[in-house]
Gaussian input, Z-matrix of N, CA and C with variables (Angstrom, degrees):
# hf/3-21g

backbone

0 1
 N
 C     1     B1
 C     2     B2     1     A1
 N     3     B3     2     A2     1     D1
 C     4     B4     3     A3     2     D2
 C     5     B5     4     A4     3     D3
 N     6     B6     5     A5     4     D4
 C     7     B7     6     A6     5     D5
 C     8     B8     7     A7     6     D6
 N     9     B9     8     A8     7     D7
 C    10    B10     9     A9     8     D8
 C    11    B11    10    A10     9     D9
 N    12    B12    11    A11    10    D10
 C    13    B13    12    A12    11    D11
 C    14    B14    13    A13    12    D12
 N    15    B15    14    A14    13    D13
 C    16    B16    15    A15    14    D14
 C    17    B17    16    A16    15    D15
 N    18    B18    17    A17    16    D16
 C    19    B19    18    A18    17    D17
 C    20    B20    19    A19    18    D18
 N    21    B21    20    A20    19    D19
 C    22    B22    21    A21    20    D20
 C    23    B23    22    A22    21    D21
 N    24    B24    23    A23    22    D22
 C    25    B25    24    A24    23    D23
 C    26    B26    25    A25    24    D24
 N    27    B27    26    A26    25    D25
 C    28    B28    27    A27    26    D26
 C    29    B29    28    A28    27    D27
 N    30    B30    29    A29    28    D28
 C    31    B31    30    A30    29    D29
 C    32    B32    31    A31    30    D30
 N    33    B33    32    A32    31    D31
 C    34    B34    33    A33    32    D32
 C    35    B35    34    A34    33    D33
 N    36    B36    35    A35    34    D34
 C    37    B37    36    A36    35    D35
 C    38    B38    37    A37    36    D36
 N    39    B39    38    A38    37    D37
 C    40    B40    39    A39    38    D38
 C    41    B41    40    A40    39    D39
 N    42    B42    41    A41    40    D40
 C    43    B43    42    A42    41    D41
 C    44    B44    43    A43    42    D42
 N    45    B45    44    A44    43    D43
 C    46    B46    45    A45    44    D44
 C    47    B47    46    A46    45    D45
 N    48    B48    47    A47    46    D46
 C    49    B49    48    A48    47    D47
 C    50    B50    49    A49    48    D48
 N    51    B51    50    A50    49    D49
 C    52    B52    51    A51    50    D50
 C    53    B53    52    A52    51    D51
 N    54    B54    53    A53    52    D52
 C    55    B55    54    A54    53    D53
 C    56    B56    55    A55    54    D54
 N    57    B57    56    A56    55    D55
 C    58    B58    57    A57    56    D56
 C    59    B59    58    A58    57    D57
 N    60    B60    59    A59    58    D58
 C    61    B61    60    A60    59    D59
 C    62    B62    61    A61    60    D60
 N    63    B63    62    A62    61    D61
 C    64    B64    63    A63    62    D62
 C    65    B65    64    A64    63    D63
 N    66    B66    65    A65    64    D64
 C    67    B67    66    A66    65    D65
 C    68    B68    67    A67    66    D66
 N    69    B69    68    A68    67    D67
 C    70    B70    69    A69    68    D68
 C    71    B71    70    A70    69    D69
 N    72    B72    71    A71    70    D70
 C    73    B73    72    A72    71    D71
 C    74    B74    73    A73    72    D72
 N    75    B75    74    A74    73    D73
 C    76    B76    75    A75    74    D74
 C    77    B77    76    A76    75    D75
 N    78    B78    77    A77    76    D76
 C    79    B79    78    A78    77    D77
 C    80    B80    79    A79    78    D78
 N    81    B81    80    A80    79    D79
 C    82    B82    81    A81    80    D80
 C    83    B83    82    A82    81    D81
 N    84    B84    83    A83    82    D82
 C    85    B85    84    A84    83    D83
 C    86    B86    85    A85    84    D84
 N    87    B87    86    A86    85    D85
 C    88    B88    87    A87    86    D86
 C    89    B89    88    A88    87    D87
 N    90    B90    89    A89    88    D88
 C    91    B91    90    A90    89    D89
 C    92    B92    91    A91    90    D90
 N    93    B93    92    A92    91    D91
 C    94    B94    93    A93    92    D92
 C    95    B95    94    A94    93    D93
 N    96    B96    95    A95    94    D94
 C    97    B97    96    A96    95    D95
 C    98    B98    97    A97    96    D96
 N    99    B99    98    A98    97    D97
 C   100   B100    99    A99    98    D98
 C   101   B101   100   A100    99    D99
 N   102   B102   101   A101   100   D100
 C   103   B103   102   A102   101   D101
 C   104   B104   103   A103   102   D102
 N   105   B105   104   A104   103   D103
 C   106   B106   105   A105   104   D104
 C   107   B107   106   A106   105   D105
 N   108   B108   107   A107   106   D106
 C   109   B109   108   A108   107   D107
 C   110   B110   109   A109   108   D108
 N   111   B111   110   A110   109   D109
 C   112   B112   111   A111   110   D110
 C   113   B113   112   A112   111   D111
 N   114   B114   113   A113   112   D112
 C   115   B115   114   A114   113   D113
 C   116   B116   115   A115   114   D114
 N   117   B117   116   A116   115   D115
 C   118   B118   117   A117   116   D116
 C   119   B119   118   A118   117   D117
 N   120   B120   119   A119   118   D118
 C   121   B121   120   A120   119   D119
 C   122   B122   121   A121   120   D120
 N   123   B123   122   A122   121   D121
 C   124   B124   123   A123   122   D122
 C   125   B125   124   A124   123   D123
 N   126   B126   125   A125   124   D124
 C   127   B127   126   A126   125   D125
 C   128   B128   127   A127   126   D126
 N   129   B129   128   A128   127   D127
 C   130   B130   129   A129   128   D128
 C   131   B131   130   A130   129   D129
 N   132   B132   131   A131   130   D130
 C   133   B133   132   A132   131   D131
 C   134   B134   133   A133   132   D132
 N   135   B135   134   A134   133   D133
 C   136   B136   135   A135   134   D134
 C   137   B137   136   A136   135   D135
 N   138   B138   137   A137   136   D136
 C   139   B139   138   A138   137   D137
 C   140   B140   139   A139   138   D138
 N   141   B141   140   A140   139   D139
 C   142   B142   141   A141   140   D140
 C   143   B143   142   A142   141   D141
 N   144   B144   143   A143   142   D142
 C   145   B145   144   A144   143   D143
 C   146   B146   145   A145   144   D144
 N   147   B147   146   A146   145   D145
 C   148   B148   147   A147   146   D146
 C   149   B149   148   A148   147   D147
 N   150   B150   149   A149   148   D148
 C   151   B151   150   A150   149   D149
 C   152   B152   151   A151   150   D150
 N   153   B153   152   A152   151   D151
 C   154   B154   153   A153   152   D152
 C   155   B155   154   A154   153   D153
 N   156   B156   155   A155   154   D154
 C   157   B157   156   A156   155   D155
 C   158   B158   157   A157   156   D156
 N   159   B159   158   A158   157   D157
 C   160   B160   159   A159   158   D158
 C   161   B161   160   A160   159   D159
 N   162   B162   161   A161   160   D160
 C   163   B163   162   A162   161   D161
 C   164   B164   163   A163   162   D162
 N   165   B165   164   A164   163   D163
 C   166   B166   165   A165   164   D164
 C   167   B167   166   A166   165   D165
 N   168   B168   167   A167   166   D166
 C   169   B169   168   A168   167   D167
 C   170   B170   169   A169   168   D168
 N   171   B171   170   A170   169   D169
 C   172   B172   171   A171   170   D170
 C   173   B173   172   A172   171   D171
 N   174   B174   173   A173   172   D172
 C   175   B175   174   A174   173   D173
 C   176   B176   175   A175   174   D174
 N   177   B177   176   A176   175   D175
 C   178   B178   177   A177   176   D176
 C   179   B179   178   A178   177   D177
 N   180   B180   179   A179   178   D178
 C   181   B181   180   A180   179   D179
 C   182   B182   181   A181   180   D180
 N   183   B183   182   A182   181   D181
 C   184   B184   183   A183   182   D182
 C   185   B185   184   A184   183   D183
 N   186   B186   185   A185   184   D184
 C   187   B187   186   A186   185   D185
 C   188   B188   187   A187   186   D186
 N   189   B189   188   A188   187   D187
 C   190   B190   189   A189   188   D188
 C   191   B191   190   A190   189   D189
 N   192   B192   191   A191   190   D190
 C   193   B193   192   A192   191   D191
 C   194   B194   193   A193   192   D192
 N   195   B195   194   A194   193   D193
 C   196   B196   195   A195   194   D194
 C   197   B197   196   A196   195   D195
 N   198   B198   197   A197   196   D196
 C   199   B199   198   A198   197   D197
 C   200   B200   199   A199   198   D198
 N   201   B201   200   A200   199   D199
 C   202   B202   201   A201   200   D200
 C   203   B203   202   A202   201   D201
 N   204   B204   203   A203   202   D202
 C   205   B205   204   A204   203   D203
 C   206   B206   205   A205   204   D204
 N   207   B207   206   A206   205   D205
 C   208   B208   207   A207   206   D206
 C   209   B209   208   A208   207   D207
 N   210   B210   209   A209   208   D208
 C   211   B211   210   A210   209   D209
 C   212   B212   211   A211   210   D210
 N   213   B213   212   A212   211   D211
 C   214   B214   213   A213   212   D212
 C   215   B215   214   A214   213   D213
 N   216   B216   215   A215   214   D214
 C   217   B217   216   A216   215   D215
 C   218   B218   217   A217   216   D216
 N   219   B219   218   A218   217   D217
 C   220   B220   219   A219   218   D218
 C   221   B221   220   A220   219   D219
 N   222   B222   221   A221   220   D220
 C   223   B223   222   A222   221   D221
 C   224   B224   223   A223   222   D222
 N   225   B225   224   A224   223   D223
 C   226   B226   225   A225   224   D224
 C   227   B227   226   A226   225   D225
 N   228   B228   227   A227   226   D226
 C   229   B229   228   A228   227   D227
 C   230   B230   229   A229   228   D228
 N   231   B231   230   A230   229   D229
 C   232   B232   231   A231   230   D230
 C   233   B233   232   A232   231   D231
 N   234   B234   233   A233   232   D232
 C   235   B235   234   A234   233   D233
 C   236   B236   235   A235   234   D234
 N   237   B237   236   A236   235   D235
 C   238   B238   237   A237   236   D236
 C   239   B239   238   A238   237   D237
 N   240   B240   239   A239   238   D238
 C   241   B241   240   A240   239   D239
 C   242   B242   241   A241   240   D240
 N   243   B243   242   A242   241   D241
 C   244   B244   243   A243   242   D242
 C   245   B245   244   A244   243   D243
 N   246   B246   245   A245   244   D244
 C   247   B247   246   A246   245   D245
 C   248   B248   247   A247   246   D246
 N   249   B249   248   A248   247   D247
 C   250   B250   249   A249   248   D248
 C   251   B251   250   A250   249   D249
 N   252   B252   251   A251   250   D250
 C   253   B253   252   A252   251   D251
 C   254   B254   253   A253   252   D252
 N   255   B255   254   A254   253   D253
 C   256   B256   255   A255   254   D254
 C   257   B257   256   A256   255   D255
 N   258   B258   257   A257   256   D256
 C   259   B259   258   A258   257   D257
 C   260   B260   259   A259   258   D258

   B1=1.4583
   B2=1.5243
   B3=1.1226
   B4=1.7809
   B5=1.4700
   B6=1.5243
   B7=1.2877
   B8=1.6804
   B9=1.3043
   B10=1.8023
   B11=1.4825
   B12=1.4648
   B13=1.2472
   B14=1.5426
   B15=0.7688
   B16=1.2186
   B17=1.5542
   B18=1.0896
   B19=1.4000
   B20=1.8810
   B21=1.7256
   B22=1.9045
   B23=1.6212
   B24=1.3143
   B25=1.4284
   B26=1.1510
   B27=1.4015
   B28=1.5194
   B29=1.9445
   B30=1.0355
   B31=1.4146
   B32=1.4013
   B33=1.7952
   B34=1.8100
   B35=1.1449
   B36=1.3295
   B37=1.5823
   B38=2.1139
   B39=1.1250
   B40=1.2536
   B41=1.2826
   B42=1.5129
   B43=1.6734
   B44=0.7748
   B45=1.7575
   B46=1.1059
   B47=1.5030
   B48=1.8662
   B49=2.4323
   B50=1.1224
   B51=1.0900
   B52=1.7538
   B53=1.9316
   B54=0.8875
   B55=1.4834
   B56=1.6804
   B57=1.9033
   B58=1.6772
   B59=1.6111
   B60=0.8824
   B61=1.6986
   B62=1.7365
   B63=1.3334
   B64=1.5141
   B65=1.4665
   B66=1.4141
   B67=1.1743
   B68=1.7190
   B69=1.3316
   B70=1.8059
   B71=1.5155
   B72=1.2027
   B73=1.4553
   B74=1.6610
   B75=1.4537
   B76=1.0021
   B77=1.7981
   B78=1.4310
   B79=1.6661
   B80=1.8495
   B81=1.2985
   B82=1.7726
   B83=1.7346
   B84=1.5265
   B85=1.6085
   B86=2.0826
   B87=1.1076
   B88=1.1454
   B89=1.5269
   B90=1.5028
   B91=1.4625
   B92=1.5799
   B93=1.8370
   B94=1.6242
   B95=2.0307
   B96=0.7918
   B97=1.1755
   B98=1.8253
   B99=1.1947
   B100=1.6456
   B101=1.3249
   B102=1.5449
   B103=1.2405
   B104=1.8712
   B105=1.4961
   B106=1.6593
   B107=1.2954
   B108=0.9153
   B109=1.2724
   B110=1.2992
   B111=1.6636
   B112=0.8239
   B113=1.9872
   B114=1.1140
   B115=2.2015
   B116=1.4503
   B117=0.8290
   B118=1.6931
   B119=1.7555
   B120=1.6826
   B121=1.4207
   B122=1.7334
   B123=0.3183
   B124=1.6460
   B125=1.8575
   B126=1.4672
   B127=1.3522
   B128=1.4800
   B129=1.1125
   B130=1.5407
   B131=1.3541
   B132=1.4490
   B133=1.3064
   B134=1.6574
   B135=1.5096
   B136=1.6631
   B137=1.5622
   B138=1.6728
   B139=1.6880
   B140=1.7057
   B141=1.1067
   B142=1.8067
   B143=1.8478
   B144=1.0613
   B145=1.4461
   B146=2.2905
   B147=1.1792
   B148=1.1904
   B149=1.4626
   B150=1.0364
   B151=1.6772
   B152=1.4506
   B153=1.8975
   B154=1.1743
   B155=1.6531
   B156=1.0730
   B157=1.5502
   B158=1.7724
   B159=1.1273
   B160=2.0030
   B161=1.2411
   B162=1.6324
   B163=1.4783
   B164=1.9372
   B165=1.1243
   B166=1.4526
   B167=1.5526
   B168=1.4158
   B169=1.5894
   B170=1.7290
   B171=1.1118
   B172=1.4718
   B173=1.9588
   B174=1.2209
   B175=1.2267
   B176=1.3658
   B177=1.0468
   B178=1.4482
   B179=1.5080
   B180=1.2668
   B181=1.5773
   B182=1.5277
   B183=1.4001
   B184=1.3568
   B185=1.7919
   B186=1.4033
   B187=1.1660
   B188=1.6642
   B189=1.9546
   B190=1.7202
   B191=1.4756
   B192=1.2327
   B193=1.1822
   B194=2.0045
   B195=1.9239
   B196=1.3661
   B197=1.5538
   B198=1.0131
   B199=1.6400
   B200=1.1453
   B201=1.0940
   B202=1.8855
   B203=1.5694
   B204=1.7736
   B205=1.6604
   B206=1.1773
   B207=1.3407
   B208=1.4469
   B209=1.5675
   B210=1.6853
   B211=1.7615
   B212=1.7536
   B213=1.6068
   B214=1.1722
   B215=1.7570
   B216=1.1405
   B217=1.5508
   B218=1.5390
   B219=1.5523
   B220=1.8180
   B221=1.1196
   B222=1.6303
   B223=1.6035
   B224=1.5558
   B225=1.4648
   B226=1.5275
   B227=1.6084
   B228=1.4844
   B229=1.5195
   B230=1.6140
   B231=1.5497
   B232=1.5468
   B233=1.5584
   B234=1.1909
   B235=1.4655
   B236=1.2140
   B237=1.2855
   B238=1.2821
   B239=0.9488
   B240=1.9454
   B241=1.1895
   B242=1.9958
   B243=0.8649
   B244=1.5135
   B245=1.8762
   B246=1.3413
   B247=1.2771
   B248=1.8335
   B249=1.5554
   B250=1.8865
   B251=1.0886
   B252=0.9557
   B253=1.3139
   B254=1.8952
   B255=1.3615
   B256=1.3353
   B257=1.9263
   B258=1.2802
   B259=2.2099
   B260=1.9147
   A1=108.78
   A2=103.90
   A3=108.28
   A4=96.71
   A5=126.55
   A6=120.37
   A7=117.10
   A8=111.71
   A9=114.93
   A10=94.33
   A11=110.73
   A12=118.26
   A13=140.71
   A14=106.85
   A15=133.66
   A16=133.90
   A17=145.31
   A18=128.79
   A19=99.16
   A20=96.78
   A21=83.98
   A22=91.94
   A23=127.99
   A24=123.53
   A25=99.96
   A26=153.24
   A27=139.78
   A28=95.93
   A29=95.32
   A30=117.44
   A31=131.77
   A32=103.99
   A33=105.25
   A34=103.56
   A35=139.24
   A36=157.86
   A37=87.21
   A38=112.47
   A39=134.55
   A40=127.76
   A41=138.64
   A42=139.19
   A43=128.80
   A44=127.20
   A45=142.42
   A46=120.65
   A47=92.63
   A48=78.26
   A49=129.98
   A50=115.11
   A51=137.24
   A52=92.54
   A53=116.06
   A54=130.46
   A55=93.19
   A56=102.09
   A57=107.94
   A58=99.92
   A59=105.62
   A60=119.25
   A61=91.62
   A62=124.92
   A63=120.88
   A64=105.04
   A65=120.45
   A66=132.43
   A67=105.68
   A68=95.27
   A69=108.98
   A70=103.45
   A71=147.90
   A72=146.27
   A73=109.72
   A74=119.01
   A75=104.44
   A76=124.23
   A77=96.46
   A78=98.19
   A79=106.54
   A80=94.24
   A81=109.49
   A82=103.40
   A83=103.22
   A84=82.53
   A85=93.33
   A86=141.33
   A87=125.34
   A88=123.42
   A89=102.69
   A90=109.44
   A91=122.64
   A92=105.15
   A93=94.64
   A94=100.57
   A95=139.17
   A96=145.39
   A97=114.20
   A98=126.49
   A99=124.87
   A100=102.53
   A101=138.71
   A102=117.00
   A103=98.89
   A104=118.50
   A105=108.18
   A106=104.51
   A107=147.62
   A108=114.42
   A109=142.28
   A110=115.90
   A111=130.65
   A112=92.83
   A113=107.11
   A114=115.83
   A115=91.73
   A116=151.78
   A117=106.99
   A118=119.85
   A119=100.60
   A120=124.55
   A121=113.21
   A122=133.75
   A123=149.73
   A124=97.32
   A125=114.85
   A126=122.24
   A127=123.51
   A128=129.79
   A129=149.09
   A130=121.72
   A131=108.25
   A132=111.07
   A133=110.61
   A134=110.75
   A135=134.95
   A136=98.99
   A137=108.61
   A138=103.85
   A139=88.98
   A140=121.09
   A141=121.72
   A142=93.61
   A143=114.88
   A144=133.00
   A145=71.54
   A146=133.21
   A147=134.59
   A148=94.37
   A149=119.86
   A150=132.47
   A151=113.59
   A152=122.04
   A153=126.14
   A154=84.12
   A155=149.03
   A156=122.03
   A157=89.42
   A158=80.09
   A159=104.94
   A160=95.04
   A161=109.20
   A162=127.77
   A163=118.05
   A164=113.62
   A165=125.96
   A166=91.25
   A167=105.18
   A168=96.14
   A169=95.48
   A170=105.77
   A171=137.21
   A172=101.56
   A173=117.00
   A174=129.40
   A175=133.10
   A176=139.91
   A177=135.86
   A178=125.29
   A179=110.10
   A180=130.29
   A181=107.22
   A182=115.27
   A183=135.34
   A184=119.21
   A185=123.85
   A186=96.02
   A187=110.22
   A188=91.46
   A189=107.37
   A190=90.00
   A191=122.12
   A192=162.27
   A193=97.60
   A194=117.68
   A195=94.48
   A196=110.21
   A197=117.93
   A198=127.59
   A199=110.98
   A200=108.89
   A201=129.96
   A202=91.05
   A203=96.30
   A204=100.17
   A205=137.35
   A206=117.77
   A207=102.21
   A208=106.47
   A209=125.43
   A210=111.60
   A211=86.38
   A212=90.63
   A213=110.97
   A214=92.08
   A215=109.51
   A216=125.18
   A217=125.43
   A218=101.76
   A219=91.37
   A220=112.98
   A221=117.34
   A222=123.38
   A223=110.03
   A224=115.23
   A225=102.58
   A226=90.03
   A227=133.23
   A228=121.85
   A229=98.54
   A230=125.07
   A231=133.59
   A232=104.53
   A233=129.48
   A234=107.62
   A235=127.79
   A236=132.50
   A237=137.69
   A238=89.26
   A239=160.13
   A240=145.12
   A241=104.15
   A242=92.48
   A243=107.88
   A244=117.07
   A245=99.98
   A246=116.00
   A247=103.02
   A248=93.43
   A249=108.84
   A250=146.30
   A251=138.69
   A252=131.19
   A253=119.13
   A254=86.47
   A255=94.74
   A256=89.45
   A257=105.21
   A258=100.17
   A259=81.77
   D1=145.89
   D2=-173.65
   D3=-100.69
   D4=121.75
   D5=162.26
   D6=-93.43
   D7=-4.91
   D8=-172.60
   D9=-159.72
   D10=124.94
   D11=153.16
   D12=-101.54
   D13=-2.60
   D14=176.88
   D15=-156.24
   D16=169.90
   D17=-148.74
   D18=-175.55
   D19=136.97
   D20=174.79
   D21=-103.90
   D22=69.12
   D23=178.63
   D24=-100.31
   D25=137.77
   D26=146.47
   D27=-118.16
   D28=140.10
   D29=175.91
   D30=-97.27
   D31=-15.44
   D32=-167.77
   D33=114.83
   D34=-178.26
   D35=-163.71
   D36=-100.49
   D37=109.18
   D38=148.44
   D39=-56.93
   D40=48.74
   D41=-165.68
   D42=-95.64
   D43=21.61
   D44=165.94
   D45=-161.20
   D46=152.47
   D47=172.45
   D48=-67.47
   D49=-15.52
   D50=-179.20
   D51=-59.90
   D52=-58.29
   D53=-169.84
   D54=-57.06
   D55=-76.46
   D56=-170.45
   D57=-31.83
   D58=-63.16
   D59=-147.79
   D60=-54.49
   D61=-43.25
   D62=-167.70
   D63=-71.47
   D64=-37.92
   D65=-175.11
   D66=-51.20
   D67=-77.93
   D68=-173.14
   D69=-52.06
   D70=-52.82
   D71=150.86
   D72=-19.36
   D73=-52.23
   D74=173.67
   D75=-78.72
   D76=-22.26
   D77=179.43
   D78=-68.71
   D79=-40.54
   D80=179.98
   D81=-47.65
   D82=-64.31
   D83=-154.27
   D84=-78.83
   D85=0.45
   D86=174.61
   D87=-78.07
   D88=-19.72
   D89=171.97
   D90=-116.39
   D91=-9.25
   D92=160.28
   D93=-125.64
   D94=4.42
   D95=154.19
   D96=121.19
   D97=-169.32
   D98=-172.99
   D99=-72.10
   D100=-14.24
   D101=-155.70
   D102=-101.23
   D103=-17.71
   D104=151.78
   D105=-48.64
   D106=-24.59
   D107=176.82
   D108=-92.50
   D109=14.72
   D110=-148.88
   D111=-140.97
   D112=-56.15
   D113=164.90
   D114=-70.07
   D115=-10.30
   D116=-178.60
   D117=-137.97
   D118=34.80
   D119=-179.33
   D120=-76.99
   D121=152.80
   D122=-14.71
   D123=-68.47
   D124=124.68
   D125=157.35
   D126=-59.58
   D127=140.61
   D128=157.40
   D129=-84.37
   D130=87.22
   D131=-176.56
   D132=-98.08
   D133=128.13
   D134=-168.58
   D135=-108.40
   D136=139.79
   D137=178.68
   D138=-127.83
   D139=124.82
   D140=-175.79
   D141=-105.80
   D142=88.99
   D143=-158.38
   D144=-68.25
   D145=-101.88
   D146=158.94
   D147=31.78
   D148=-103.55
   D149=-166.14
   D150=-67.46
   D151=-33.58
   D152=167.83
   D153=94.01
   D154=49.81
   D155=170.31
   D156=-158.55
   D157=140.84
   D158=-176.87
   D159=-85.08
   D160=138.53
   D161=146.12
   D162=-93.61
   D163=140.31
   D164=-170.26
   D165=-127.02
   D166=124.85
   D167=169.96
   D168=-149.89
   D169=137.31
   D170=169.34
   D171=-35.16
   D172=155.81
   D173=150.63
   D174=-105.47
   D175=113.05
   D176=168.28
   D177=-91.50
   D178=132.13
   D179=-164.73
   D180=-157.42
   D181=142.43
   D182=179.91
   D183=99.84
   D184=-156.51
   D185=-169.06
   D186=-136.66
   D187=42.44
   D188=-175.86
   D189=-82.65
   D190=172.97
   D191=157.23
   D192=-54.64
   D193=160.84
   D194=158.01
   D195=129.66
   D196=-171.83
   D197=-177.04
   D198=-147.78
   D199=-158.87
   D200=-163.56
   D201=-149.93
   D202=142.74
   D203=153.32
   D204=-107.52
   D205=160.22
   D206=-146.75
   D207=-140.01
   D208=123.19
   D209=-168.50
   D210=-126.33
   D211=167.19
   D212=-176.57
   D213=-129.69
   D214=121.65
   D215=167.47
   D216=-116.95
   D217=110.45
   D218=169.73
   D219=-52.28
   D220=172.04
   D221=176.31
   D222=-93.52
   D223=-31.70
   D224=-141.92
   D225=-118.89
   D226=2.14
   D227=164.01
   D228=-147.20
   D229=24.86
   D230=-177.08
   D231=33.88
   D232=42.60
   D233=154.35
   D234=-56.96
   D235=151.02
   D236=-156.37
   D237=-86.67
   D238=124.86
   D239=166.75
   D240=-82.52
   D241=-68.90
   D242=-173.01
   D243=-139.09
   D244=142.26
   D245=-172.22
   D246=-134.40
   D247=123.08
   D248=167.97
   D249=-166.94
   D250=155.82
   D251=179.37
   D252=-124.13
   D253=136.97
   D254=-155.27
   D255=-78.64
   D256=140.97
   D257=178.70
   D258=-134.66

């Protein structure tokens, strides 16, 4: 389920995964709380060289019920594209 599709967040020029990955961690636990950050590690960080904007997506492991969250970040002024979590 998509709870946000779009977002007026911009963050700055995004130029690395080291960066994406800190970013969406921080968007994650402010809009689903501290414990994403802790269920859905190790992140999958995607670079769409094409569009210029990173995908960050959650991992799922164990044998709860549930989703992963998931952001879309431009590269070159970090607009927030999209923010979700998959249920």
């Amino acid at each position: 389920m998509t709870e946000e599709f779009s977002s007026d967040i911009y963050l700055g020029e995004v130029s690395n995964a080291s960066e994406a990955k800190k970013y969406a961690e921080e968007i994650w636990i402010s809009k689903y709380g501290a414990k994403v950050k802790w269920k859905n590690r190790p992140y999958q960080i995607f670079y769409d060289e094409k569009n210029r904007a990173w995908l960050i997506h959650g991992s799922f492991w164990g044998n709860s019920f549930g989703g992963v969250p998931n952001v879309i970040i431009r590269e070159f002024d970090g607009k927030v594209l999209a923010v979700w979590h998959d249920k």
